[in-house]
VOGU-3710 file (C-alpha; in Angstrom, 3 decimals, decimal comma):
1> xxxxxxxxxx> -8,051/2,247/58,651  -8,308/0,896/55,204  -6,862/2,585/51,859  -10,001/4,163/50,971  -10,727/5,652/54,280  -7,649/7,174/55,048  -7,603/10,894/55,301  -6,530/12,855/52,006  -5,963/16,518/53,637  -4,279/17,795/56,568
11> xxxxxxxxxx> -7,959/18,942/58,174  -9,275/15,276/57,326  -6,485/14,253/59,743  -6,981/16,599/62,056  -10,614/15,285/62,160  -9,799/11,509/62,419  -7,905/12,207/65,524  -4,762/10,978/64,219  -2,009/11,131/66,777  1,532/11,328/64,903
21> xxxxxxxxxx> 4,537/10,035/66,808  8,185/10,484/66,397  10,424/7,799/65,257  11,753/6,760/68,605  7,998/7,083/70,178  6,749/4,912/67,505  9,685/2,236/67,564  9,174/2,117/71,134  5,481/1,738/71,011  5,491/-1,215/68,782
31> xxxxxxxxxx> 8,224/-3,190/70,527  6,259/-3,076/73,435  3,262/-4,410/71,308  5,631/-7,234/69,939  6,994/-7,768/73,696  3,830/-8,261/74,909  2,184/-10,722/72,395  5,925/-12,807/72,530  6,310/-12,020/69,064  9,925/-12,547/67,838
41> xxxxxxxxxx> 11,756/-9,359/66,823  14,221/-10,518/64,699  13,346/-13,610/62,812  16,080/-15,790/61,245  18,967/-14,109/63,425  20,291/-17,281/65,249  22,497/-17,334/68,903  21,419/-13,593/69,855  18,255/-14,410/71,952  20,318/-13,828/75,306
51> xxxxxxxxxx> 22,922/-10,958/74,138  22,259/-8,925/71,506  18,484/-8,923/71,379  18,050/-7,630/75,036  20,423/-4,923/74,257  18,525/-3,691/71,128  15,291/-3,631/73,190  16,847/-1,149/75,757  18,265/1,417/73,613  14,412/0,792/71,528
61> xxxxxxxxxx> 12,646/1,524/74,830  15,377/3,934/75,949  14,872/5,774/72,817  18,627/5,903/71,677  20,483/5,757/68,564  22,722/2,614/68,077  25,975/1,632/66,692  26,974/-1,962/66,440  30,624/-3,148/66,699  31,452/-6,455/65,667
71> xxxxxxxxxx> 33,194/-8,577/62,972  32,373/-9,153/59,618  29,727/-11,351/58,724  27,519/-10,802/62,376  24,374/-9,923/60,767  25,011/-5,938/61,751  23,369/-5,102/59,000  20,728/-7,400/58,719  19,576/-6,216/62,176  19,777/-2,561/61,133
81> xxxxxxxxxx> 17,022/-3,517/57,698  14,971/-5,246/60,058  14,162/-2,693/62,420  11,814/-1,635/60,062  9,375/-3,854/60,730  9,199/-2,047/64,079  7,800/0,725/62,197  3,922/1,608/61,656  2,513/-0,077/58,441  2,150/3,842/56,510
91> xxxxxxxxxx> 2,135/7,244/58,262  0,878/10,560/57,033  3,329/12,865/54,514  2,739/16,076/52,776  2,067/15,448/49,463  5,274/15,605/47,048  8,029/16,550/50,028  10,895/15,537/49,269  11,616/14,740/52,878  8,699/13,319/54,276
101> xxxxxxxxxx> 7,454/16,167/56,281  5,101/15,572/58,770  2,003/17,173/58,014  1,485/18,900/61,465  5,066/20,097/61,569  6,761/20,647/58,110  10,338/21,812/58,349  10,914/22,577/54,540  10,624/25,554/53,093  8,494/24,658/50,217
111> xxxxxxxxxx> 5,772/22,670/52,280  6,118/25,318/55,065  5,147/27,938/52,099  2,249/25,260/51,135  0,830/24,908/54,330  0,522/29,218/54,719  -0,819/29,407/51,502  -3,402/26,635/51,734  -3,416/26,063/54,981  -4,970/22,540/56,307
121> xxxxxxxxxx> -6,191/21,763/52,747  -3,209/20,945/51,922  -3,225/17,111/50,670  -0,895/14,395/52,102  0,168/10,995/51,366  1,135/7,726/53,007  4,463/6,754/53,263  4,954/2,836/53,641  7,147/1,232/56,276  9,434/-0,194/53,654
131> xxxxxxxxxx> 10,141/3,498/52,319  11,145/4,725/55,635  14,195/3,342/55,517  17,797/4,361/54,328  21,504/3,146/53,858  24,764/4,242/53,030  28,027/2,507/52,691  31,034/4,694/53,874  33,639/5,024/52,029  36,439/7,858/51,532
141> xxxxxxxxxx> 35,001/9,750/49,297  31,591/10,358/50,478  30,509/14,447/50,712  28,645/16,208/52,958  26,542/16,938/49,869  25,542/12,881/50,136  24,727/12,750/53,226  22,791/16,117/53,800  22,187/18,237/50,564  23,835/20,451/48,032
151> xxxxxxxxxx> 22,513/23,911/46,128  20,711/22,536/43,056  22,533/24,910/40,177  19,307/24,435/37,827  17,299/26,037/40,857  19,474/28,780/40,938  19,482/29,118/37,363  16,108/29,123/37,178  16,376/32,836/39,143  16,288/32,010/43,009
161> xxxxxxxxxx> 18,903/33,355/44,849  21,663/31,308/46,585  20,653/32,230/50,090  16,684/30,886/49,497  16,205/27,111/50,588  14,498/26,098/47,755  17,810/26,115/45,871  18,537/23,191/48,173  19,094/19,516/46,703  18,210/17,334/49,667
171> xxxxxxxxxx> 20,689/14,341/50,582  20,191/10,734/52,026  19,816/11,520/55,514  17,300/14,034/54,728  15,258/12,349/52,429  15,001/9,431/55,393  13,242/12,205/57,562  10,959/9,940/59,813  12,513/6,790/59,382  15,720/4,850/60,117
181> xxxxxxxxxx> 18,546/5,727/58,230  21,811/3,053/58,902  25,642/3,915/57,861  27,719/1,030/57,772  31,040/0,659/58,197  31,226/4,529/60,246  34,831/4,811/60,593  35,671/4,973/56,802  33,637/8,269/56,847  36,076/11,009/56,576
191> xxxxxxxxxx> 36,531/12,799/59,715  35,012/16,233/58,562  31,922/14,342/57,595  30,820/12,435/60,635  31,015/16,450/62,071  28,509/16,889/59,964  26,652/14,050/60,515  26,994/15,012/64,198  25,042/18,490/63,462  22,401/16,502/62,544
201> xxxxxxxxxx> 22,123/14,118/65,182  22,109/16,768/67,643  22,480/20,388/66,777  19,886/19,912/63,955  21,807/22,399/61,949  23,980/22,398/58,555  25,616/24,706/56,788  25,324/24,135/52,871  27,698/26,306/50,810  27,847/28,716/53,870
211> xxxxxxxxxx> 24,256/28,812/53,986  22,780/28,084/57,453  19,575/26,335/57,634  18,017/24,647/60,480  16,236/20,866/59,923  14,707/19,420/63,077  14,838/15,907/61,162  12,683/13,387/62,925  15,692/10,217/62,069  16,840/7,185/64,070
221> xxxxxxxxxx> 20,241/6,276/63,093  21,973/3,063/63,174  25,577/2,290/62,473  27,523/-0,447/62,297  31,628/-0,888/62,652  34,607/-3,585/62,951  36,203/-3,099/66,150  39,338/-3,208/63,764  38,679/-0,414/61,956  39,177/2,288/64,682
231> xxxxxxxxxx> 42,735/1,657/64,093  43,702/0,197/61,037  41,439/2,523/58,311  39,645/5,064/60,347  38,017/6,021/63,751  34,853/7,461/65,517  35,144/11,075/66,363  34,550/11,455/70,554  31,816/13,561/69,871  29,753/11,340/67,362
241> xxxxxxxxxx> 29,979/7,924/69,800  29,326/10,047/72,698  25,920/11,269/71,169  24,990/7,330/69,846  23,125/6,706/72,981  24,226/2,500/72,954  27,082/0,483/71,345  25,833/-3,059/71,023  28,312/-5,680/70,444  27,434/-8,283/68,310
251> xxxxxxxxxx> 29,427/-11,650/68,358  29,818/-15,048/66,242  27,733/-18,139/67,311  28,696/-19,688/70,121  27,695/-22,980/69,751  28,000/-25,494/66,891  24,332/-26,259/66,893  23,826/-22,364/66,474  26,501/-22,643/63,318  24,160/-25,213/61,866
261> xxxxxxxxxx> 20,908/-23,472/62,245  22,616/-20,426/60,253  24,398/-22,831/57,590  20,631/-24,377/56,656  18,991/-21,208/57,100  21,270/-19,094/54,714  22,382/-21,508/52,339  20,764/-21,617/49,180  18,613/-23,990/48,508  18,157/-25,333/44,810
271> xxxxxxxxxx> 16,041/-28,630/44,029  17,611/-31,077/41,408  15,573/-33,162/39,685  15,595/-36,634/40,710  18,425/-36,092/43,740  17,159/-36,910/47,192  19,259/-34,712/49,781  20,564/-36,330/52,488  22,652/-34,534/54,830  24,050/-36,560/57,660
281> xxxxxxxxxx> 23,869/-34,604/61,005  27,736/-35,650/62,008  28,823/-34,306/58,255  26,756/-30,943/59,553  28,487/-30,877/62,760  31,777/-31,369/60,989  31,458/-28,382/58,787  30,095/-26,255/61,513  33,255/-27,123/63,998  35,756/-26,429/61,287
291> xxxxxxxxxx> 34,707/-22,741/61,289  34,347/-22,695/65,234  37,807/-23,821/65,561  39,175/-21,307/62,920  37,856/-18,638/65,326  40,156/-19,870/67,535  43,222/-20,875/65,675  46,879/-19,310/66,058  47,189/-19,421/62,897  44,243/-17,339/61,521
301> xxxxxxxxxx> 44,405/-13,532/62,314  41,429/-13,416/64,482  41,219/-9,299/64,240  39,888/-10,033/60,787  37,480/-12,362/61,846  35,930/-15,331/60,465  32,422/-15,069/59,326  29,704/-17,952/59,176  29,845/-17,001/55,668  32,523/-19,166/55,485
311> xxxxxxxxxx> 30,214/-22,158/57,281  27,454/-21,029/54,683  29,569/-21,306/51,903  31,584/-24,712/52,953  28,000/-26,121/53,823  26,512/-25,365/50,064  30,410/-26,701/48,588  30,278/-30,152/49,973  26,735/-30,441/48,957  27,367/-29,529/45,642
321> xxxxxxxxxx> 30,469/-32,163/45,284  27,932/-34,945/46,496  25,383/-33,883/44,068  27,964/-33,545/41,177  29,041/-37,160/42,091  25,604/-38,358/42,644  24,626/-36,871/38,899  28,250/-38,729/37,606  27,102/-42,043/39,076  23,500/-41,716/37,893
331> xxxxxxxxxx> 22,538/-42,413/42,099  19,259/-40,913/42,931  20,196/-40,238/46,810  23,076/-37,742/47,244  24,610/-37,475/50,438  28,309/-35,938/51,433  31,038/-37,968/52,453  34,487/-36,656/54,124  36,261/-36,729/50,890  34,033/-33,841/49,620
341> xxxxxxxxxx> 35,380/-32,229/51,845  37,844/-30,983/49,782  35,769/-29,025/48,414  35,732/-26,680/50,814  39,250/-25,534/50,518  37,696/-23,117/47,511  35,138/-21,308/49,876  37,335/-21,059/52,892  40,735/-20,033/51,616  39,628/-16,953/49,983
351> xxxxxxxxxx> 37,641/-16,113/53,501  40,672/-16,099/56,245  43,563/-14,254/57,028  46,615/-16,030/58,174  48,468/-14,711/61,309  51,640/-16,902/60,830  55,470/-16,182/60,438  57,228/-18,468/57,437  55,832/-20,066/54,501  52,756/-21,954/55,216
361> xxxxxxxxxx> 50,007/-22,019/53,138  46,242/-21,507/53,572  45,231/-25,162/52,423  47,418/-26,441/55,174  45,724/-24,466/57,673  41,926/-25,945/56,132  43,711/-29,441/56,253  44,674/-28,957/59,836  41,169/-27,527/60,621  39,119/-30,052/59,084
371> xxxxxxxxxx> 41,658/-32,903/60,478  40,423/-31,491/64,126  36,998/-31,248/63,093  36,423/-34,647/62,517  38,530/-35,623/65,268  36,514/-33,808/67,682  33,201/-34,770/65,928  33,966/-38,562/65,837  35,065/-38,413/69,405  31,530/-37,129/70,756
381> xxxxxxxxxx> 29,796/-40,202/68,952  32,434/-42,675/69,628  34,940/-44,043/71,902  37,836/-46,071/70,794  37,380/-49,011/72,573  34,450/-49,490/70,428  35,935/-50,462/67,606  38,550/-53,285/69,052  36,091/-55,937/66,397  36,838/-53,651/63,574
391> xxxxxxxxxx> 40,413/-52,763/64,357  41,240/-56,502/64,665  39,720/-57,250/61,146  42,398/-54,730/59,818  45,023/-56,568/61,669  44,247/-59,496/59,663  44,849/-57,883/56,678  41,388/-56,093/55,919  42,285/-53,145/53,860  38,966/-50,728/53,027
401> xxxxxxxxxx> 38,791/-48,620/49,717  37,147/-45,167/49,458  37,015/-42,111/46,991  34,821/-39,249/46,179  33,842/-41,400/43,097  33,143/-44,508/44,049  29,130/-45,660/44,292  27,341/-46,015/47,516  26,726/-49,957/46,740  30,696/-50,355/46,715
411> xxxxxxxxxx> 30,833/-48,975/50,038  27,367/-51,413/50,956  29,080/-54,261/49,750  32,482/-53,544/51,497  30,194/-53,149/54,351  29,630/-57,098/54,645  33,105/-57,999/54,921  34,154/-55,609/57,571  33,562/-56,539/60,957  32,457/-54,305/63,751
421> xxxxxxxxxx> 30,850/-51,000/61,210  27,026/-51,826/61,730  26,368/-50,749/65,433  28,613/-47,774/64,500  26,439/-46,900/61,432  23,525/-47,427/63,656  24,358/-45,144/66,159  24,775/-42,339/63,551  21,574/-43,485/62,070  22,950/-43,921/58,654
431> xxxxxxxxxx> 21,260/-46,683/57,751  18,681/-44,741/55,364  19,903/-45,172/51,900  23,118/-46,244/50,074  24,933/-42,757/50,149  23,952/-42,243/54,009  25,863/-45,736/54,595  28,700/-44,740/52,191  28,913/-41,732/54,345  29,081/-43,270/57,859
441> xxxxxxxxxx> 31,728/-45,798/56,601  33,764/-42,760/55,211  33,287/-40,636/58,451  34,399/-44,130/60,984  37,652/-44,690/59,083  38,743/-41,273/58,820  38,126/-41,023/62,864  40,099/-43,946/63,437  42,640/-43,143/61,006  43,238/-39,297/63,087
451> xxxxxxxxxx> 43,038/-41,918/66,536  45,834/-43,520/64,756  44,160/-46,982/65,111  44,080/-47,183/61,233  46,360/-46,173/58,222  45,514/-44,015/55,436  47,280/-44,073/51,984  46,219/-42,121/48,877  47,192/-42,848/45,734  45,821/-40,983/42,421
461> xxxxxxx> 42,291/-40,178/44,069  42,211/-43,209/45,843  42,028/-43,817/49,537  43,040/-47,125/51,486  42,647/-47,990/54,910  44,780/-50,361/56,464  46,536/-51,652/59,400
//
């Protein structure tokens, strides 16, 4: 049905044989549609193909409301937007409703009034996918009048009385008649409120300044939560989470190579002219284990969470302190080395929680995660005993230097005189460019240094490896 042939009136509707569906019938309907052809339902949400997903479809095909309840940074949200796309392209509105009523069935007293008056010449619109869908924050101080309406004081002004519904100022949930309307965060919603967001999930009555007026909205809600939250800011009323047909809980990846797929995905992605990105796969694998192991530190309150925000974040850091050095140096190829790691102490302390008795600070904790990051990186690449060439070169009083400043060609030319590096750099296929090879040196040394095969001193900037 193309824009010009779509029916204008209620009768041409009638006449086209237009069947309209309810929100659940027509989310269901298209998932099986997407099912069927092996479409993907969620694109760009990484690690949830076996858990999450399968979940989602049920309550879809079961035709129940969801909540999700997980930590922060789990893509909750992101899941909740993209529903839409689970919607039909447009549908059929009466023309100028404030809440979308369907034209065979309006529940507002205006287009109610329209349709006696005019009966099926009454014109309609069509509403777009993309405007069939609503979101609210909670927070405290949300009203009732937000969420479902309020008496409009100009209407009644204007000489209606305060008993007629068309003194009625419609509010969010409302206005998201036939569509998906998502609350996140549902416990900060005052207690009184989620009642009367329960009235509308299933009584379909409100009361608006005493008034009593019944709305048979046509909405599929979606909320989100932090298991946290049910005790430390707020809670769920029984009756609201018993009428959310399924909680879904969503989790953080699971495996490094997930963490990765969401650090290049989300990251943003700016093009420098005359810089060459090259981002060694160990360096990626580094940054993505560092956040895997905070989830599981003692020392990190693990309530709070750690989101692969933090990955995202630590992943776009380091680049940019290879780039910035890379720009210094006047190299064309940029490509991160262990000391920029550093740079993620900025992006990561402001992103945890500590769970620790005493005085220790958050930098310690990053030093002490990236320290077992690399340490468990270099040890699925390497074995010591590799190394027994290289180590004995140090022995004979080899000394390496390194620094977040110095130029790739330094680290090619130290590269000659140290015995033992090139099957290493081979195997981590950094043989590509100058700054890939400065970055493989970097990334061996600091593994043997944590195997304690090699010591490390700094001085002003300046790193030294020695026997």
């Amino acid at each position: 049905m193309t824009i010009t042939t779509r029916p204008r009136t209620i009768n041409e509707l009638r006449e086209s044989g237009y069947r309209l569906l309810s929100v659940k019938e027509e989310l269901r309907k298209n998932l099986i549609q997407k099912i069927r052809k092996g479409e993907e339902l969620f694109p760009g949400i990484i690690g949830y193909e076996e858990t999450v997903i399968p979940q989602i479809e049920n309550a879809i095909l079961s035709g129940q409301d969801i909540i999700f309840l997980g930590e922060r940074g789990q893509a909750k949200t992101r899941m909740a937007r993209n529903l839409v796309n689970l919607l039909d392209d447009v549908v059929p509105v009466i023309a100028g409703c404030e809440i979308n009523d369907n034209p065979y069935e309006p529940i507002c007293k205006a287009c109610r009034d329209k349709v006696e008056e005019r009966g099926d010449d009454v014109e309609i619109d069509w509403l777009s996918r993309d405007k069939r869908y609503g979101e609210k924050l909670a927070t405290p101080d949300i009203t009732i009048s937000d969420l479902v309406g309020e008496v409009d004081p100009v209407r009644v002004a204007e000489g209606r009385y305060l008993s007629d519904e068309l003194t009625i100022h419609y509010g969010m949930i409302p206005r998201t008649n036939r569509g998906i309307f998502c609350i996140n965060e549902l416990p900060d919603l005052a207690e009184r409120i989620q009642v009367g967001l329960l009235n509308i999930m299933e009584e379909r009555d409100v009361q608006i300044r005493g008034y009593k007026i019944r709305l048979p909205l046509d909405v599929y809600v979606v909320a989100s939560a932090n298991p946290e939250d049910y005790t430390n800011r707020g809670r769920i009323i029984t009756p609201l989470k018993d009428r959310v047909g399924s909680e879904i809980r969503t989790h953080y990846p699971r495996t490094v190579e997930h963490e990765i797929q969401i650090m290049e995905s989300e990251s943003n992605h700016f093009i420098t002219e005359g810089l060459e990105i090259i981002f060694p796969q160990f360096m990626k694998e580094v940054i993505a284990e560092i956040t895997q192991l905070a989830r599981r530190s003692n020392d990190i309150s693990q309530r709070s969470g750690v989101s692969v925000r933090v990955s995202v974040s630590n992943f776009e850091n380091v680049l940019s302190s290879a780039s910035r050095r890379a720009l210094r140096l006047k190299e064309r190829n940029v490509a991160p080395r262990i000391s920029d790691l550093s740079a993620i102490f900025a992006s990561t302390c402001g992103k945890i929680e500590l769970d620790t008795v005493g005085d220790i600070k958050e930098d310690r904790v990053v030093q002490k995660l990236i320290n077992a990051a690399v340490l468990s990186v270099f040890g699925e690449y390497f074995e010591n005993r590799e190394f027994e060439q290289l180590v004995a070169g140090f022995e004979r009083g080899l000394s390496v230097h390194v620094g977040d400043d110095m130029p790739s060609m330094e680290y090619v030319n130290q590269l000659s005189k140290v015995g033992g590096l090139s099957k290493a750099i081979d195997k981590l296929n950094g043989r590509g460019s100058p700054a890939s090879i400065a970055s493989s040196i970097e990334f061996i040394l600091e593994g043997l240094h944590l195997n304690r095969r090699l010591n490390k001193d700094e001085v002003s900037g300046k790193i030294r490896y020695r026997r």
